[in-house]
Each structure stands twice: as C-alpha cells, then as structure tokens.
N, C-alpha and C positions, 0 to 999 in steps of 0.2 A: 208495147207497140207490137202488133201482129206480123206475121211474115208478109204477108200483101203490101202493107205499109210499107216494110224495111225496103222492100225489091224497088216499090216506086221511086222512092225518096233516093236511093241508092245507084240505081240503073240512069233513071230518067234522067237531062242534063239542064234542061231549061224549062220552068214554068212562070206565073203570073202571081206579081204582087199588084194587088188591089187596096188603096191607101185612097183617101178625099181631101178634095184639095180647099184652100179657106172659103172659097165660094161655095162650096158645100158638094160639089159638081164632083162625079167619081174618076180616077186616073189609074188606068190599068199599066200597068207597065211587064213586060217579058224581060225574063233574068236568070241567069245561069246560078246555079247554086250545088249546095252541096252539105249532106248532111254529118255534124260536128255531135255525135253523142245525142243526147235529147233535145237540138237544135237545129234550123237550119240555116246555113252562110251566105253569104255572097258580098259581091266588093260593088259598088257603085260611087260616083261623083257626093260628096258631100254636099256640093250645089243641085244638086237635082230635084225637081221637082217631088219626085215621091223620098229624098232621103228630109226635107223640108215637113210635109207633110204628117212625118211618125217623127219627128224631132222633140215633139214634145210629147211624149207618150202617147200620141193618139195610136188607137188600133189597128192594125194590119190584119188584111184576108191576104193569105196565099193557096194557090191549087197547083197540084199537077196532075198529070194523067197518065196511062200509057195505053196502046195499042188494042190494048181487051178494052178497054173500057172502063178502065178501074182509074180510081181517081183517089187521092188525097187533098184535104180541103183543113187548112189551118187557120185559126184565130186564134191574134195574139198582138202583144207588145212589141216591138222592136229597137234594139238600141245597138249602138255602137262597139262592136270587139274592142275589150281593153289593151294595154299593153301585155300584161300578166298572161291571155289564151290567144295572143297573134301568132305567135312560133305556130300552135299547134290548129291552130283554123286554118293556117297557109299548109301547112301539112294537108290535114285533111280534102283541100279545098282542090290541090294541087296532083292529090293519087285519085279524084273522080273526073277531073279537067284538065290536067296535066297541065304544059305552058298557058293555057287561052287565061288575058284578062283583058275586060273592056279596057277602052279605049277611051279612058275619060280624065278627067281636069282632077285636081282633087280629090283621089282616090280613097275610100277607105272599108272596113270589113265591119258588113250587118249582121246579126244573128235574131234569130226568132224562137222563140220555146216552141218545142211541138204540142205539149202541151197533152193531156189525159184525152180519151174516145170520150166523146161528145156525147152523151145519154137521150140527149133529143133526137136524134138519127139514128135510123136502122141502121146494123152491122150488115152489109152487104158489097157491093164493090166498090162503093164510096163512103171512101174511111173519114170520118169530121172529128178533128183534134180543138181542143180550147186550152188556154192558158189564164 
C-alpha cells in the first residue's frame, strides 16, 4: 500500500460503508474506523441494518477522503472480529479513536481486507483496493 493510502486510512476518522440491502436498494452508512494491519475495523450493532446486509458474505464498498482530495475507495468482504484478533483490533482501534464508541445495542468489531491496487483504475489520488 503506498504512502497516500497509509496517511488516509491512518489520519482520517470517519468514512462510508456502502452495503445493499435485500431489496436490492443501496444503504450508505458513516462509520468511524480504523486501520488493523491490512484491514480496516470498526464496531457497529450486530442488528443493524448494514451489519445484516454483509452477514452473508455479500460485498462491501468502503471510501474515504481527506481534504486534498485524495480518496481511498475499498471492495471487499466483510466479517466478524474473532475472539483470537479482539485484544488487538481494540488496541489498534482505540490509539486512532481513543475512548469514542458508538452508541449502539449489540455491539461488535467488523474488519474488511484492504485488499491489492485495483489495475482497472488510474494510480492517481484515488487509491481503488479489491479483495
């Protein structure tokens, strides 16, 4: 992953998962996150509409941006933090975000692969990772 990537994913605190819901109808949702190694985290309601959504393997788009204009733009999988990388997703989760965590029913920790530079898209200030 290039340094432009590392700064966003690293700096930035909140961006957009994009998941579809059974009617086929898109559901954007804003989410605090944080990047774990070649992954990135976040805690959300197990009840929630987009943790429903990617429960069965279905695909996730995530973006973020910052202030230039540069943007990171991820497709992938998403599943459940096991018990085995909890200790260290809360770690990590916790030195980009310090105390903040939603405020929600059934909490639990998502990860997403970053996944390899996307060959179908220019290298430019919009980095597209696939998994």
């Amino acid at each position: 992953m290039d340094e432009i990537s590392k700064n966003i994913l690293d700096t930035i605190q909140i961006g957009a998962l994009a998941t579809v819901n059974p009617d086929g109808s898109p559901l954007i949702t804003p989410l605090h996150f944080a990047r774990f190694g070649e992954n990135i985290i976040w805690i959300t309601s197990k009840d929630s509409q987009h943790s429903k959504n990617h429960a069965n393997g279905e695909p996730i788009e995530f973006v973020v941006w910052n202030e230039q204009k540069q943007a990171v733009y991820l497709k992938a999988t998403a599943s459940e933090i096991g018990e085995s990388e909890l200790v260290a997703a809360e770690k990590y989760y916790q030195e980009k975000l310090g105390d903040f965590r939603p405020q929600v029913k059934n909490p639990a920790f998502y990860k997403a692969p970053i996944g390899k530079p996307d060959d179908n898209f220019p290298d430019g200030t919009w980095k597209h990772f696939t998994s």
